[in-house]
C-alpha positions in Angstrom: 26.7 50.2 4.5 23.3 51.7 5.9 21.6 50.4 2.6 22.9 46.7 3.0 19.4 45.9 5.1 17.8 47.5 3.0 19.0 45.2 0.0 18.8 42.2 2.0 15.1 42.8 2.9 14.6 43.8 -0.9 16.2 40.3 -1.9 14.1 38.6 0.7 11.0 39.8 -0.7 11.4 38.9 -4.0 11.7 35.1 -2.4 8.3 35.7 -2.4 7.5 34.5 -6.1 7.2 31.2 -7.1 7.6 29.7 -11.2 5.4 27.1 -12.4 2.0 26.1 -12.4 0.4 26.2 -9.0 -1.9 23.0 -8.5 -5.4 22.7 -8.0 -7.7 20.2 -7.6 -10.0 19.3 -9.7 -14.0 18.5 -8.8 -15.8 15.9 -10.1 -17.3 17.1 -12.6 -14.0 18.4 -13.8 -12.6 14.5 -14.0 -16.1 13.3 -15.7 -17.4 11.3 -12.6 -21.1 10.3 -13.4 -23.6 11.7 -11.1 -25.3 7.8 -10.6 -24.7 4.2 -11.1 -25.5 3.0 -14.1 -26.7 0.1 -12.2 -29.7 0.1 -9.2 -27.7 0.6 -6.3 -28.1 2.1 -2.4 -27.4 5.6 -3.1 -26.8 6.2 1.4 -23.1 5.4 1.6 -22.2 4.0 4.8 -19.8 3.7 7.4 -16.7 1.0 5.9 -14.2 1.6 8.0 -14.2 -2.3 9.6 -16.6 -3.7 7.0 -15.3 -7.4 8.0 -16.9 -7.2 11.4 -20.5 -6.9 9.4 -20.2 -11.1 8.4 -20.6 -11.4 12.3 -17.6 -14.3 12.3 -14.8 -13.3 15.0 -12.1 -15.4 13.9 -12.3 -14.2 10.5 -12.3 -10.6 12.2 -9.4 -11.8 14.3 -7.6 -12.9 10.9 -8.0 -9.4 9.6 -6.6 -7.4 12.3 -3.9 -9.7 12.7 -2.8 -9.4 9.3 -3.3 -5.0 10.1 -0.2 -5.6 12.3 1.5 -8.5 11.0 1.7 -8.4 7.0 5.2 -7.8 5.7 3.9 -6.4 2.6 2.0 -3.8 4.8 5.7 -3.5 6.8 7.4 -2.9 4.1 4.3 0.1 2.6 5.2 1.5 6.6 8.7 1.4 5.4 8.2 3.7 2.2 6.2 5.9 4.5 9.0 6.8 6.5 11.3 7.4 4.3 8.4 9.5 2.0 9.3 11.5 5.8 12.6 11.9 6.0 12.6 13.0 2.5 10.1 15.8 3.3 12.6 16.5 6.2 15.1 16.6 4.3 13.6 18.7 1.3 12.7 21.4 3.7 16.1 22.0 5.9 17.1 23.7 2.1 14.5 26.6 2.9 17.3 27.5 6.1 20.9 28.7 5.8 23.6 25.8 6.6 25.8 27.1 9.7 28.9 25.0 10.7 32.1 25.7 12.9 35.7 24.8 13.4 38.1 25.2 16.0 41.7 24.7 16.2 44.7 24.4 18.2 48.3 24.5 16.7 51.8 24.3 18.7 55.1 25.3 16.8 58.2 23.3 18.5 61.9 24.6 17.4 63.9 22.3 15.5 66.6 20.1 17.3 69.5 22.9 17.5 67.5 25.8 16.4 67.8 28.6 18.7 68.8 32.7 18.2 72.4 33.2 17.8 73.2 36.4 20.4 76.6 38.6 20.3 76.8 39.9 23.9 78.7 43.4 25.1 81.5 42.0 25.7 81.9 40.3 21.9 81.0 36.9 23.2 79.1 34.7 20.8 76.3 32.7 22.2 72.8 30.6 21.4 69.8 30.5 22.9 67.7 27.9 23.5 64.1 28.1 21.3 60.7 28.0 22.8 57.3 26.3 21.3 54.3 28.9 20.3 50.7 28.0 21.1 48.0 29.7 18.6 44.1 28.9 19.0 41.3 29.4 15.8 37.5 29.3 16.2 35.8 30.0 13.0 32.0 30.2 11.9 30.0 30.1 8.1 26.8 30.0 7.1 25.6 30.1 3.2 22.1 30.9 2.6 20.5 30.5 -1.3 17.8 32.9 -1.4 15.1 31.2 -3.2 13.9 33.7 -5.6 12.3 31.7 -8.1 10.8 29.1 -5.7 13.0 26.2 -6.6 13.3 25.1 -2.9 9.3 25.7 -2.3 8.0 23.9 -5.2 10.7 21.2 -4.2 9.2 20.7 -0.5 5.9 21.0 -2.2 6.4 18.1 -4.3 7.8 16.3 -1.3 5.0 16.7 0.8 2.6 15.8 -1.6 5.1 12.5 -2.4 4.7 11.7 1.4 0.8 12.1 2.0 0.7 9.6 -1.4 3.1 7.4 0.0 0.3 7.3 3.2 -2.5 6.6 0.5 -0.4 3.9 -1.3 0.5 2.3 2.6 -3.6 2.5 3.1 -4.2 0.8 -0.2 -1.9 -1.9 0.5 -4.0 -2.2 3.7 -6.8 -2.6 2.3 -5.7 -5.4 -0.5 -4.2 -7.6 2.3 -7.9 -7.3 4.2 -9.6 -8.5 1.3 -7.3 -10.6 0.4 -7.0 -12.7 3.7 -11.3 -12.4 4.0 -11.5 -13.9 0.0 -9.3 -17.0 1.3 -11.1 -17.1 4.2 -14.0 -17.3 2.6 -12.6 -20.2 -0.2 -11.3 -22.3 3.0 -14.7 -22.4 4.5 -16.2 -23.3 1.2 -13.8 -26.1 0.6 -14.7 -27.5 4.0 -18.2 -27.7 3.0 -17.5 -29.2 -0.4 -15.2 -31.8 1.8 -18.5 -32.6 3.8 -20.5 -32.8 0.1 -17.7 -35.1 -1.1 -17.0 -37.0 1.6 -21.4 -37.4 2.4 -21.8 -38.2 -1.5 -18.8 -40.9 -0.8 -20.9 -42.7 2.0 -23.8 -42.5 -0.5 -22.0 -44.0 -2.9 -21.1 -47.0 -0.8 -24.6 -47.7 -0.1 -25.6 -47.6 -3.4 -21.9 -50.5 -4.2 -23.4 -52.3 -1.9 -27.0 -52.3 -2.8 -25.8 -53.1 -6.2 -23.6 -56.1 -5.2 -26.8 -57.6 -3.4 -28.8 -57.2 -6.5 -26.2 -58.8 -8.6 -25.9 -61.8 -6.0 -29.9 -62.2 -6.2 -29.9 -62.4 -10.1 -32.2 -59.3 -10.4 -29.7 -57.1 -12.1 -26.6 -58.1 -14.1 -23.2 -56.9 -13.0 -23.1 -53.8 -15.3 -25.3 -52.0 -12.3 -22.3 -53.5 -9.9 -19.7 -51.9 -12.0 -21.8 -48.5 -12.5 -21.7 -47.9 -8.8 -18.3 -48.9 -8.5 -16.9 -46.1 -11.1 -19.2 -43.7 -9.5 -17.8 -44.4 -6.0 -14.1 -43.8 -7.3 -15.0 -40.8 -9.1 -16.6 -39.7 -5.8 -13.2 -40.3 -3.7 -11.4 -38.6 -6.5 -12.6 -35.6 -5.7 -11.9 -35.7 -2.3 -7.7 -34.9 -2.5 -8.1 -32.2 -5.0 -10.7 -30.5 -2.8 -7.8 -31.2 0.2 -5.4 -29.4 -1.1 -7.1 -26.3 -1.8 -8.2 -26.0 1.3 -4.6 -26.6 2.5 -3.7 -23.5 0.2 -6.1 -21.7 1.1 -5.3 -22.0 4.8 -1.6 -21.5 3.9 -2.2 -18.1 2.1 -4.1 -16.8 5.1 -1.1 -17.5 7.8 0.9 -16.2 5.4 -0.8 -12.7 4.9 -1.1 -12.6 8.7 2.9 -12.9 9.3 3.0 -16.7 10.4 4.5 -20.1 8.5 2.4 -21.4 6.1 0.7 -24.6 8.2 0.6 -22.1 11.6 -3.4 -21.7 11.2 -4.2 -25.5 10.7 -5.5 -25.8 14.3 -7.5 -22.6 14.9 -9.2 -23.4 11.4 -9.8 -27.5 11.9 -13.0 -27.1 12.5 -15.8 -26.5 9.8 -17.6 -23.8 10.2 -20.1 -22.1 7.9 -19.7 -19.5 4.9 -20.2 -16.0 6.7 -22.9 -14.3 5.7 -22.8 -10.5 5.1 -26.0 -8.0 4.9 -28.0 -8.5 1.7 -27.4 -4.7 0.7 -24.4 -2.5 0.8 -25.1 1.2 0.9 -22.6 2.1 -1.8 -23.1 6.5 -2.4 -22.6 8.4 -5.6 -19.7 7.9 -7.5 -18.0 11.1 -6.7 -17.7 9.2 -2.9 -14.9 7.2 -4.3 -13.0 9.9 -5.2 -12.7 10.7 -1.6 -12.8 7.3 -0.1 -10.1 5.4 -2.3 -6.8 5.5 -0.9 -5.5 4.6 -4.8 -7.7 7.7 -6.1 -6.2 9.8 -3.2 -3.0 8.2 -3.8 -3.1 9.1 -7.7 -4.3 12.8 -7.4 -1.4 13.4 -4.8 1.1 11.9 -7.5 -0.4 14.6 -10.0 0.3 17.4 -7.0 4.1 16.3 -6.8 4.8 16.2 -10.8 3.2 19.3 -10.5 4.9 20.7 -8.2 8.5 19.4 -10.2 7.5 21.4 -13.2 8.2 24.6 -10.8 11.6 23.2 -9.8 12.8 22.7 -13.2 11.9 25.6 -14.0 13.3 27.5 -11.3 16.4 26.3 -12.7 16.3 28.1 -15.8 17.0 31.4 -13.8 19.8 33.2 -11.8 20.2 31.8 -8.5 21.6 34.1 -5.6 24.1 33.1 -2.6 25.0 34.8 0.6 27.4 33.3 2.8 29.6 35.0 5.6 32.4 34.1 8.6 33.2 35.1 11.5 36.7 34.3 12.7 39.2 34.5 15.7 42.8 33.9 15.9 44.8 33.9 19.1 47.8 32.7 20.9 46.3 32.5 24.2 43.0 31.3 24.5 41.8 33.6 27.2 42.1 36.0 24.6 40.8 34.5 22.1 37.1 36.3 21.2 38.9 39.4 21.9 39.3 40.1 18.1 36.8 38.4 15.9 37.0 39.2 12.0 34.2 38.5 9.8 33.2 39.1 6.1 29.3 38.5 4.3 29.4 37.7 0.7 27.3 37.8 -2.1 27.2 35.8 -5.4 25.3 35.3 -8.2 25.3 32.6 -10.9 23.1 32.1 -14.2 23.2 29.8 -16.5 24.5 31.0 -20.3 24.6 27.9 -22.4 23.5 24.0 -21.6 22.6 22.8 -24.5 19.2 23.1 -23.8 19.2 20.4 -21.2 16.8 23.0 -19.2 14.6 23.3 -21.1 14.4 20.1 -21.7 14.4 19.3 -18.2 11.3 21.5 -18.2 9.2 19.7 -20.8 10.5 16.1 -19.5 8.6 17.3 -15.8 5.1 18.6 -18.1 5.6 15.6 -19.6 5.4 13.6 -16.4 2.4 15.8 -15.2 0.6 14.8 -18.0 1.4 11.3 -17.9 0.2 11.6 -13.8 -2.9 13.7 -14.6 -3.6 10.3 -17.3 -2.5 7.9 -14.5 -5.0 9.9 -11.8 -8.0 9.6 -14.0 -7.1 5.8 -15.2 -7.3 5.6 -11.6 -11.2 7.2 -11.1 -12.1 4.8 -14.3 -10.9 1.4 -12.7 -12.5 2.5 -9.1 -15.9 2.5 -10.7 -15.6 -0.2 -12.7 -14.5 -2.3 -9.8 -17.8 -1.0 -8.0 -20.4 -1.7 -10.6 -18.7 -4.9 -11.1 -19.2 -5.7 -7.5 -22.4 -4.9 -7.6 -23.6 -6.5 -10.2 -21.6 -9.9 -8.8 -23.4 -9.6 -5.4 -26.7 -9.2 -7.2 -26.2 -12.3 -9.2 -24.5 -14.4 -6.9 -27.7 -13.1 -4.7 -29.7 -14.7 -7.3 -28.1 -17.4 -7.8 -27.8 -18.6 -4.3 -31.9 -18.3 -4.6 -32.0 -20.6 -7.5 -29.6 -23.5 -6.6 -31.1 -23.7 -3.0 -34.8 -24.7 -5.1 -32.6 -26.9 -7.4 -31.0 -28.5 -4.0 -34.1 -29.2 -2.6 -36.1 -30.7 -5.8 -32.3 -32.6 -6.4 -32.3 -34.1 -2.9 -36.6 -35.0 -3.1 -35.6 -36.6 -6.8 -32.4 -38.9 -5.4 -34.0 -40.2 -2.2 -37.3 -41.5 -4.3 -35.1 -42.8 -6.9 -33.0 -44.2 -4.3 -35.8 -46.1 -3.2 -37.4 -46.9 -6.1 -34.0 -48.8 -7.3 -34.0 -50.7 -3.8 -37.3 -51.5 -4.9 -36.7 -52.6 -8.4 -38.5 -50.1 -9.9 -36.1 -48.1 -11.4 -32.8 -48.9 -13.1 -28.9 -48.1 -11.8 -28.5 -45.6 -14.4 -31.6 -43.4 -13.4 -30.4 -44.0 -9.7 -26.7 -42.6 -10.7 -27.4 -39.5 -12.7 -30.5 -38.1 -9.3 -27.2 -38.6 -7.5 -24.9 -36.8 -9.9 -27.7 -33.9 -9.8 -27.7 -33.7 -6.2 -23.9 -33.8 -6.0 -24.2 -31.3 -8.2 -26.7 -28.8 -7.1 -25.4 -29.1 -3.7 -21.7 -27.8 -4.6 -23.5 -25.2 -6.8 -25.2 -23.9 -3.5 -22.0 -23.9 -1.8 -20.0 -22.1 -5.1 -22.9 -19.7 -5.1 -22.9 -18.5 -1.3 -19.4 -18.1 -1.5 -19.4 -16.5 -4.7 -22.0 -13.9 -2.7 -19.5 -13.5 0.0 -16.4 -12.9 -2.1 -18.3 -10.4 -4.0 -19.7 -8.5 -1.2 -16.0 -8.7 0.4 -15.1 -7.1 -3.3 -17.6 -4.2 -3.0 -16.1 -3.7 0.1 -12.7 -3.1 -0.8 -14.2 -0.8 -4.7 -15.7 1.4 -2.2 -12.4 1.9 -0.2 -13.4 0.0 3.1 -11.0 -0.7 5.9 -9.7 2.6 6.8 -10.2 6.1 7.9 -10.8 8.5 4.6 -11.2 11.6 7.4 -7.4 11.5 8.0 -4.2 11.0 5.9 -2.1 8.4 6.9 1.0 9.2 8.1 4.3 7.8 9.4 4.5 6.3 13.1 6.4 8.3 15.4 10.6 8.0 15.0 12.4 5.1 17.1 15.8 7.5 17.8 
């Protein structure tokens, strides 16, 4: 018996040794990250961690937030979170021996005429009543599997790292319902000012019916001029519902992505209010920054730990697994005396696998399989980040551009339709010249507006490529129990 200890602390020891591949990150370099852009860009990265308060616009900043603590679809990432933490939890209560206990209490009654027959001295024959007997049982087990192979560690291994993704893929989700509810935001203000466009172009229009009609009257111009303007005003009005109901969805979308019924944020957005404006420049960093800041990167590389990890469980498997399990019991028919004799026993098993088929092994290249197929998934990952970033870029530059151009286009387009709109009260120019200066104001007017929000939407895009709208310093985790 002195060597049992000895054994035990042998067997411990050898718990010590983990199969599998042990994970490790890879750098940069390692993942073929470029060192720069291959577009100009602000190498300084800055601070995005509430990006939407830079278009200095607090309702739309009051949108965001709300949708932060509102969005189901965030809700139901939060959801995935917690259980991601139970399942840790419950991954790492196998690295402890399982301890339960019973107790018991029995009585024995006689049957209905049972009883001791007695022969006394004197030859008489007689029964005795039977009496009930009490007994009392307590009783305690515990099993332990000693983890010699490191099934149990690589297991809670791949369960943490399946929880701290599961906080990068909640993150990510926060981040898409950010961008999304500032994109519509961003549409619904432009629709409003294409509304105004329409709806000043309309009144325009009018003028120029009624112009038209005087002109007729007076003999100066047949009625095709009359008829001209009248198809150009209905065209005009056209527009007008189309333009509505985007807005309408727009506006829709955004109550939606902030927990409320569709037509809830009809009032607080009513009024018309300009396109926000961001900063001209975004400070963007290298491209290894993403791999650091992206909560879909993050999210990706911690998938890649987990299958890693799973390679060492099923492999694990493959060897002999060891069990010790003991009692401790008591049996008494008084229960003041119950713990005064307490047997026990500690046993020892072990079990190994002879023939399967080779579903192990299979089960072994199935989970390298699936770290391969992560470690493709990780890097697919790293490619779409930068793509999404030099595409951002490159949209804020032109729509940068752009914006530059159609405001010069605007104002030679405005000079043109005001002389021509003279010139045809005048006489001196036809309805036909008249109608197409207006078509190209109408025109380079909405092109404005398409082109500032076009700037917005892709600086609100860059934004979110660069991982904006949360906290890379920390790994998001899940909020604290409710039991």
């Amino acid at each position: 018996m002195a060597r049992t200890p000895f054994l035990l602390l042998g067997l411990m020891t050898m718990t010590a040794c983990s199969v599998g591949p042990d994970y490790r990150p890879k750098s940069a370099a390692e993942l073929g990250v470029p060192d720069t852009w291959s577009v100009t860009a602000e190498t300084e990265a800055e601070d995005l961690n509430r990006w939407w308060t830079r278009f200095d616009d607090p309702l739309l900043s009051q949108l965001v937030e709300q949708a932060a603590r509102a969005n189901l679809d965030i809700a139901q990432a939060i959801a995935r979170l917690r259980q991601a933490r139970e399942a840790l939890v419950a991954s790492r209560a196998d690295l402890f021996p399982s301890l339960s206990g019973s107790a018991g209490y029995n009585r024995t009654e006689p049957v209905r005429g049972g009883g001791a027959t007695v022969t006394l001295p004197d030859g008489t024959v007689t029964t005795t009543g039977g009496q009930g007997r009490d007994s009392f049982s307590a009783g305690l087990d515990a099993s332990y599997q000693l983890d010699l192979f490191g099934e149990v560690r690589r297991s809670v291994e791949a369960s943490r790292a399946q929880y701290e993704a599961s906080g990068f893929d909640y993150a990510t989700v926060l981040l898409s319902v950010q961008g999304e509810v500032a994109r519509n935001y961003v549409l619904a203000r432009a629709y409003q000012a294409q509304l105004d466009n329409a709806r000043a172009s309309l009144a325009i229009q009018d003028d120029n019916l009624e112009i038209a009609g005087f002109r007729v009257q007076a003999g100066l111009v047949s009625s095709v001029d009359q008829e001209q303007a009248r198809a150009s005003r209905a065209q005009s009005a056209a527009n007008i519902p189309q333009i509505e109901q985007q807005y309408n969805a727009a506006v829709s979308r955004i109550a939606v992505l902030t927990g409320q019924a569709p037509g809830a944020l009809k009032p607080a957005l009513a009024e018309a209010r300009p396109i926000p404006t961001g900063p001209q420049a975004v400070g963007i960093g290298i491209p290894a920054d993403l791999l650091r800041r992206r909560p879909d990167i993050r999210a990706a590389e911690r998938a890649l730990a987990a299958a890693t990890a799973q390679i060492g469980v099923s492999k694990a498997q493959l060897f002999p697994r060891l069990t010790i399990s003991g009692s401790l019991d008591a049996n008494s028919s008084d229960f003041n005396s119950l713990f005064d004799t307490i047997t026990g026993g500690l046993f020892a098993g072990i079990s190994q696998t002879i023939f399967n088929a080779g579903r192990l092994s299979a089960q072994v290249r199935s989970s390298r399989a699936a770290a391969d197929g992560a470690f493709a998934a990780y890097r697919s990952a790293i490619l779409t980040a930068l793509e999404d970033t030099e595409n951002a870029s490159v949209a804020l530059r032109a729509a940068t551009q752009r914006e530059a151009l159609f405001a010069i286009a605007y104002d030679a387009a405005l000079n043109s339709a005001l002389l021509a709109r003279s010139q045809y009260r005048s006489g001196l120019t036809d309805f036909t010249t008249l109608n197409t200066q207006e078509a190209a104001l109408v025109s380079a007017r909405n092109g404005l507006v398409q082109a500032r929000a076009d700037k917005a939407a892709a600086l609100i895009a860059l934004y979110a490529a660069l991982g904006g709208g949360w906290d890379a310093s920390v790994t998001p985790t899940a909020p604290p129990r409710d039991d």
